[in-house]
N, C-alpha and C positions, 0 to 999 in steps of 0.2 A: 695424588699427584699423577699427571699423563706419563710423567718418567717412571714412575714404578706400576708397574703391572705380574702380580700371581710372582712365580719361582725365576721366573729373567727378569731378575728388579735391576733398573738405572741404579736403583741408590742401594742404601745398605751397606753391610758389613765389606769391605770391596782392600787391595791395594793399591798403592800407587805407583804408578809408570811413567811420572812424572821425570824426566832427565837432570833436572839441576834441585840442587836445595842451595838455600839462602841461610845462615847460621844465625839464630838469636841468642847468646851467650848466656847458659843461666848463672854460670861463674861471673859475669863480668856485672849481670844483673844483680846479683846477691851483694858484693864486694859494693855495688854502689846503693844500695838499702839497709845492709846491715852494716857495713864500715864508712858509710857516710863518703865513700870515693867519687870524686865528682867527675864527670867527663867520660865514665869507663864503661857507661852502657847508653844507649838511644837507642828506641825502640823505632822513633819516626827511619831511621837510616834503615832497619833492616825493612819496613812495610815501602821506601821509596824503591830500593833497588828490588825486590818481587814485584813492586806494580811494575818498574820500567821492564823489568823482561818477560813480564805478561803482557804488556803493551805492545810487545816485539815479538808476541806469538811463540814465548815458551812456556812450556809445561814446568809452573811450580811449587816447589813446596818449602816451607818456613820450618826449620826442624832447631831443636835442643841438641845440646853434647851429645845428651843420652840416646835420643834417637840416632845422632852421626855415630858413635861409638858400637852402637848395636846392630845394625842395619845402614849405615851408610855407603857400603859395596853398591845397592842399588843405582846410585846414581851416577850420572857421568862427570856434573862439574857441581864443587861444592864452592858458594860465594862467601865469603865474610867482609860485607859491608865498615865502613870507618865508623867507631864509636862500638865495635865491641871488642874493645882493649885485651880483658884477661878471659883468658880459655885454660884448662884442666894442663896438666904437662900431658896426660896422657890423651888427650885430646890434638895436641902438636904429633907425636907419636903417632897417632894414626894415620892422622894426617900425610904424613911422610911415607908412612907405606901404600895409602889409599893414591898416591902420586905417583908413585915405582910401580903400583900392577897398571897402570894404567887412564889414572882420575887425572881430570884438571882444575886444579886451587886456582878461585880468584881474590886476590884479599883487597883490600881497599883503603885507603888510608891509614888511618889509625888502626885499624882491624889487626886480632891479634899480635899485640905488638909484647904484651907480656904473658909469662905462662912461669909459674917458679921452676928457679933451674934450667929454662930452656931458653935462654934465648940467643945463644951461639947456634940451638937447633933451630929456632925461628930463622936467624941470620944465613945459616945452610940451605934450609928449606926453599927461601926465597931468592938467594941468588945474590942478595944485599943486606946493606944496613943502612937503616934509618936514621940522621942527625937530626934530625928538629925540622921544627915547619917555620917557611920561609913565606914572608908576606909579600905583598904587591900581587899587579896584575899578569897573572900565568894566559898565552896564547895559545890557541893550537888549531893548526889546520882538520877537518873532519871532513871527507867527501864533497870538499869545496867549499865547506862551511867554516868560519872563524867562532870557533867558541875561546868563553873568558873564564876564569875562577878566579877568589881571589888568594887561598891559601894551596900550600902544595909542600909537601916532605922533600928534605933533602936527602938525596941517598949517595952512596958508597957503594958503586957499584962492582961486584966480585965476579961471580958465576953469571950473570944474568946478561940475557941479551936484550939492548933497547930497540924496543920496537916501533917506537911514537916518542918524539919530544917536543915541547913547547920550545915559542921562538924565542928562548933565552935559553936554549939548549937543554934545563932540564927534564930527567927525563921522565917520561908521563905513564908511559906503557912500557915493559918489564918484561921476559918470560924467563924463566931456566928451566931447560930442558933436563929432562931423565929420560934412560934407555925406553920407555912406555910412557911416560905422563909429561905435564906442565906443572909450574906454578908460576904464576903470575900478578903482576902487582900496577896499580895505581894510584899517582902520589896524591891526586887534589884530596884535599884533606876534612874539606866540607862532604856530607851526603850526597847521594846524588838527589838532584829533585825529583818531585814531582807533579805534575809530567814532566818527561823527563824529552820537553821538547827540539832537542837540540841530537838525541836520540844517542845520547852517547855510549851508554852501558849495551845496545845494540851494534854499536860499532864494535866496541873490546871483542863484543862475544864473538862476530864477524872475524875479527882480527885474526880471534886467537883459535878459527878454525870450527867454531858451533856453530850448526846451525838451528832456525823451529823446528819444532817437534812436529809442525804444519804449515805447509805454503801453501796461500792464501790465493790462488788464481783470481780470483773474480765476487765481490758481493760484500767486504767486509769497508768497503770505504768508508770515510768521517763515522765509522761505528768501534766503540770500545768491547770487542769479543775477546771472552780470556776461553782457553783452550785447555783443559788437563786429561790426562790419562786414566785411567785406574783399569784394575783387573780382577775378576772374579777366575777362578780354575774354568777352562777351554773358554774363557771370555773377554774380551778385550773390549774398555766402553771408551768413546771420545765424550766427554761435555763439552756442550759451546755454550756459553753462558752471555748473555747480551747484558751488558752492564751501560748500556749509553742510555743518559737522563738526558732528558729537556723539560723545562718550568715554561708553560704558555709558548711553546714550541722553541724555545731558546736553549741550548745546549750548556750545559751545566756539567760539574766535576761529579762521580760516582759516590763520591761520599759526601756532597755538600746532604745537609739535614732540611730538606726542601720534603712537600710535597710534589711528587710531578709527574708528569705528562704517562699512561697508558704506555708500555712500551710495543712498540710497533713489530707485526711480523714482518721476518726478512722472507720479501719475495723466491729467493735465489742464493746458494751460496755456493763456489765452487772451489775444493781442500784437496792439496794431495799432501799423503801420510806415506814417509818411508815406514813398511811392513815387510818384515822379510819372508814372513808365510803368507801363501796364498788363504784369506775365509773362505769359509764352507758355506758362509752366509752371512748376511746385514741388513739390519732393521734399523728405523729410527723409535724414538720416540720421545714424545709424546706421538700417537698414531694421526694426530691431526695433519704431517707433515709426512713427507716421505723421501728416500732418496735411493738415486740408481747409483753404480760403482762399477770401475773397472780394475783388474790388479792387475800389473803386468812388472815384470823383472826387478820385484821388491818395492814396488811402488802402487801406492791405493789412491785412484783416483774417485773424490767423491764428491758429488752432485745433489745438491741436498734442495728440496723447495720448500717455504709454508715452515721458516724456522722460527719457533717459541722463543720466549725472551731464555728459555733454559730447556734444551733440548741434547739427547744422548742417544749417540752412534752406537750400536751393540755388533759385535764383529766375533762370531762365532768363529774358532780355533782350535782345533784340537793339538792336544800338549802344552797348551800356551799359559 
């Protein structure tokens, strides 16, 4: 592969620096395979809300309890999508103090709604409580746009501040504040789709003060590029992965099971990346392409031409 070349290999054994994880429950997964509990996992909920904030040019990763419990300090905002009901007590637990140093919870509907023994900590944690889901048509204004759903939680609002509510007053978007973190909540009680055209899970994140881990100047139009992180010791790599299909030049979904279309090199792409050290150096690769770069006051401006359908940023750093 053009991405790996000799000891600065693109791939390989690497970390992630990826900002957000999205939580797939193996507790709530198990409880619904081995206890036959229905409703308490969807797997489609957590791969919709990762594609929409890949879509929106964040860096992500899909993690287990076990990884959150081990290694979740990494991250900045941890998501738990609606439809993964039961999580560990000590997975709430963490949660709560991964929100006190500093992390921001987003949960989602149904998400985490049970945990044994916790769920005065759940109702703490979030700011409310949950009574049931309420049917009919939920409104809400978005950036000038009217979007609908049709189901949505009703809550009991304590600690929490509303930040967004539909035009029947309830409320949609959530936060309670800690002296360092968020946690925050959204009632629609459906998934979010995908595509998630209406770009809504990009708004909350907007909302609730995220930004991408890459803004996008110039080159990424009607194209589906996902962006992640990773790190090797004094190494820091971007992937830009070009995932836009077209069948007989017709533009199709990334996982439809098509044969299709050659993906096309992008001419031009122009990224800037908050980095708070200046590199020593930057390569791309595959070497068929190449790219110039400027840093200036924590900011990586990069200019990339001749980009592969999967091409990697290598950003020499030391300490990093």
């Amino acid at each position: 592969l053009g991405v790996c070349s000799g000891p600065e290999c693109g791939l390989g054994r690497s970390n992630s620096r990826n900002p957000i994880a999205v939580l797939a429950s193996e507790t709530a997964s198990q409880l619904q395979k081995m206890q036959g509990k229905s409703n308490c996992f969807n797997p489609k909920s957590v791969d919709n809300a990762a594609l929409a904030l890949q879509d929106a040019r964040f860096g992500v990763d899909i993690i287990n309890e076990h990884i959150l419990l081990s290694r979740g300090q990494r991250y900045q905002v941890v998501v738990i999508p609606s439809n993964q009901q039961e999580i560990l007590p000590e997975t709430v637990d963490y949660l709560k103090t991964f929100v006190e140093s500093g992390g921001k919870l987003l949960v989602m509907g149904s998400g985490m709604q049970r945990a044994q023994g916790k769920a005065r900590d759940i109702e703490s944690l979030l700011g409310l409580k949950r009574t049931g889901i309420a049917g009919g048509e939920h409104s809400l204004e978005i950036d000038g746009k009217t979007i609908s759903f049709n189901y949505a939680w009703n809550t009991e609002i304590n600690d929490a501040e509303v930040l967004a509510s539909c035009t029947n007053n309830r409320a949609f978007l959530t936060q309670h504040r800690f002296e360092k973190g968020v946690a925050a909540y959204v009632s629609a009680a459906a998934p979010i789709p995908h595509p998630d055209d209406e770009e809504v899970l990009s708004w909350v994140m907007k909302t609730l003060g995220s930004t991408p881990c890459v803004q996008v100047q110039s080159g990424d139009d009607d194209k589906h590029l996902v962006y992640s992180l990773r790190s090797k010791p004094g190494r820091l790599f971007l992937h830009v992965v070009n995932l836009t299909s077209h069948v007989d030049g017709k533009r199709i979904e990334p996982d439809a099971s098509q044969d299709v279309d050659a993906v096309a090199v992008i001419p031009k792409l122009h990224l800037k990346l908050e980095l708070p050290v200046e590199p020593q150096a930057i390569s791309l690769l595959p070497a068929t392409g190449s790219v110039e770069y400027d840093w200036n006051e924590g900011v990586l401006d990069l200019r990339i031409t001749n980009l592969d359908y999967h091409a990697v940023v290598e950003m020499a750093i030391d300490g990093y």
